[in-house]
N, C-alpha and C positions, 0 to 999 in steps of 0.2 A: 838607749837613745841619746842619751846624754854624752857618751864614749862615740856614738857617731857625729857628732855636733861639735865633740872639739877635736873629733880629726877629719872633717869639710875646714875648720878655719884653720887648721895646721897645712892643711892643702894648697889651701887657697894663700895666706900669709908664704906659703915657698913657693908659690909659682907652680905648683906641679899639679898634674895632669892626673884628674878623678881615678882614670882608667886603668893606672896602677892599681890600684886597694881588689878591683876585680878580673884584670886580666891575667890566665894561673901562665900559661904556656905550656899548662901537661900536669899539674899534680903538685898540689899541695904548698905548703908556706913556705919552702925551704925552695922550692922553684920561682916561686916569686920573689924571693928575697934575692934569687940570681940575677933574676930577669931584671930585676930593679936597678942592681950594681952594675949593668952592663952597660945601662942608659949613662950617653954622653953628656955632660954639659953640666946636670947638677949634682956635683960631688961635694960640693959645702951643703946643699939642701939635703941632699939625701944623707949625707951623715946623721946632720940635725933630726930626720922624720926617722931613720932608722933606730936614732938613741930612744924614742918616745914608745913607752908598751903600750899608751892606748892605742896605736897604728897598729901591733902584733896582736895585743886582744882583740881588736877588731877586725883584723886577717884572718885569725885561727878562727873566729865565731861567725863570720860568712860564706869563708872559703873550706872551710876543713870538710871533706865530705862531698861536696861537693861539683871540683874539678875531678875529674879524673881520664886516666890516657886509655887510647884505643877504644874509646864510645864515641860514638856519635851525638853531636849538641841537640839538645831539644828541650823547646819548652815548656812549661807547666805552673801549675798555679799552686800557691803554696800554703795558701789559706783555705784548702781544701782535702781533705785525707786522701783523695783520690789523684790531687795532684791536676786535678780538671776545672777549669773554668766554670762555674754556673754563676747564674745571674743572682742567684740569693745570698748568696758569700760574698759578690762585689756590694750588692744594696746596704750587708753589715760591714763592710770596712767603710763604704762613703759614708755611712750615719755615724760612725764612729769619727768621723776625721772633719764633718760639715755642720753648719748652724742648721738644726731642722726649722722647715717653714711655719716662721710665726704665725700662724692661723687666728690665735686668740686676741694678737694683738689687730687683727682685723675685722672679723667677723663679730666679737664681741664688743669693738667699739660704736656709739648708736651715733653711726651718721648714714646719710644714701646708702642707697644698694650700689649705684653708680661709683662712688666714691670707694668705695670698698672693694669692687671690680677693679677700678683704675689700681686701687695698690697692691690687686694681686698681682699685676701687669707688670706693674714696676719690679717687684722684688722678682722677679720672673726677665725682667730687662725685654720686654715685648713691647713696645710702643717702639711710634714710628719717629726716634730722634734720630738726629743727620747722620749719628754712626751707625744705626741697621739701617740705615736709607743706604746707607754706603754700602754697607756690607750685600746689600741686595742688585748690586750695580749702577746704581743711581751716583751723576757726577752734579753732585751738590758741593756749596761754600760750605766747610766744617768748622762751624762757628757758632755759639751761644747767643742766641739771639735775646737773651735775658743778660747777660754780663760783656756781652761782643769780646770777650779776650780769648778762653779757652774754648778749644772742643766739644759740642756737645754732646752728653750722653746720659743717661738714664739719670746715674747715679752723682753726675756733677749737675744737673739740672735740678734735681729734686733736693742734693745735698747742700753742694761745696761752691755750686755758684756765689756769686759773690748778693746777689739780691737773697739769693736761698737762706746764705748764713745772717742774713738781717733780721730776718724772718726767725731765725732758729736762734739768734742773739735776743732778740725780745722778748721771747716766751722763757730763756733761760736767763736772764739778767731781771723780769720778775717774779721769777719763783726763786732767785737767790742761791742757783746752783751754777758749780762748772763742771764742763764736759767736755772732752775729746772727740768729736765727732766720728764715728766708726767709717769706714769705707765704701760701705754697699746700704742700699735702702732695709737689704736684707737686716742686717745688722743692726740698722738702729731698728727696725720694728721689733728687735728680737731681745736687744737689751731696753726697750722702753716701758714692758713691768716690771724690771726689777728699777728702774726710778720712780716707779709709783711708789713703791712702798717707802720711798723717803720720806720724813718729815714735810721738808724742805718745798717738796711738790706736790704737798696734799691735795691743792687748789686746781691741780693741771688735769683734765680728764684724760682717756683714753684716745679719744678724738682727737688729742693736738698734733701728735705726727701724720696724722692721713689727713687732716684739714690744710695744713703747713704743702703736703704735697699736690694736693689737689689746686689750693689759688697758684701754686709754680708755673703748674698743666695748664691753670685757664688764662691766663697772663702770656705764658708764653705763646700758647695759640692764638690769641691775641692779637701779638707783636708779629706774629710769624704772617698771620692770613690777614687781618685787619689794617695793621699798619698803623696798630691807636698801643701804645705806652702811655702806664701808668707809674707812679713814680713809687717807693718801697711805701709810702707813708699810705697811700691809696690802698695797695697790695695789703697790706695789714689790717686797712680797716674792713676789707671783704672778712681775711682770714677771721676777726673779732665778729664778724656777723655769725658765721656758725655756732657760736656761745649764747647768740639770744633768745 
């Protein structure tokens, strides 16, 4: 993996086109290496990729065996002895490769039942923000009706909006930690036990990421259907009600 990783940025660093490393033209590394030299134009690149053996170890360990002349192309799945697709082969390579669904960091936190439906939705990206409005044909403003700058969506609403990180700066400016915010809701519900067990955030229960998510939802629903804004300091003080 690592031999495939620095020859994508030997690729990508010469300009050249993925589709060398796998297209043979009939049989094996030595036909590739023809086919390669034949191409016009980069003759200083291709020297440079040619001198490099992880490009050759990584030729002869994908390709070797594999092309071959006078069959016919066909495809097959490889993570399987059969060579045949099944759906239980696919379920272990995406468990292998994806965050599994933090369950525990939901169901075991003691807030609503409601609250804890909403942030299956979330980590699930099933609510109805302006990008599945959109995606479902609906011609809406694509706009954050909580920060009016960027695009709305699941994961900038609940996250990275700019009221959101006020919200998520307060809770972590007084428990005396820093953190890089992850990408997806998925993500932080999923790294938020292991900053339980810090010191630092003994004080923080379980509840504080799905409460943080929840006054986002009622706020922004709010702004969106009411037409009544509250200001981060109001928003906060909902969110501190959950704690009493």
């Amino acid at each position: 993996m690592e031999d495939f990783s620095q020859l994508i940025f030997d690729l990508e660093l010469l300009d050249l086109p993925l589709m060398f490393v796998f297209w043979g033209g009939g049989g094996g590394v030595e036909n590739i290496r023809g086919l390669i030299l034949e191409v016009q134009g980069w003759t200083d690149s291709l020297s440079l990729l040619l001198g490099s053996p992880i490009f050759w170890r990584f030729v002869k360990k994908e390709c070797a065996g594999v092309i071959r002349q006078h069959e016919r192309d066909q495809m097959y799945w490889r993570y399987t002895a059969s060579k045949k697709f099944t759906v239980g082969s696919y379920k272990t390579l995406y468990d292998q490769h994806s965050i599994s669904f933090p369950w525990k960091s939901i169901w075991k936190a003691r807030v609503p039942s409601k609250v804890a439906f909403f942030c299956v939705d979330s980590s699930n990206w099933e609510h109805l923000t302006i990008d599945n409005l959109r995606k479902c044909g609906m011609i809406v403003l694509e706009w954050c009706f909580m920060c009016k700058k960027a695009a709305e969506s699941v994961d900038h609403l609940l996250i990275h909006c700019d009221v959101a990180k006020g919200l998520w700066d307060g809770v972590f400016g007084r428990s005396g930690l820093s953190w890089v915010m992850p990408n997806s809701v998925v993500e932080v519900l999923a790294c938020w036990p292991t900053l339980l067990s810090c010191s630092q955030v003994a004080a923080v229960r379980k509840m504080t990421p799905l409460c943080i998510m929840w006054c986002m939802w009622l706020e922004r629903n709010e702004r969106c259907f009411n037409n009544r804004e509250h200001n981060v300091d109001e928003i906060w003080g909902l969110f501190c009600m959950f704690f009493v």
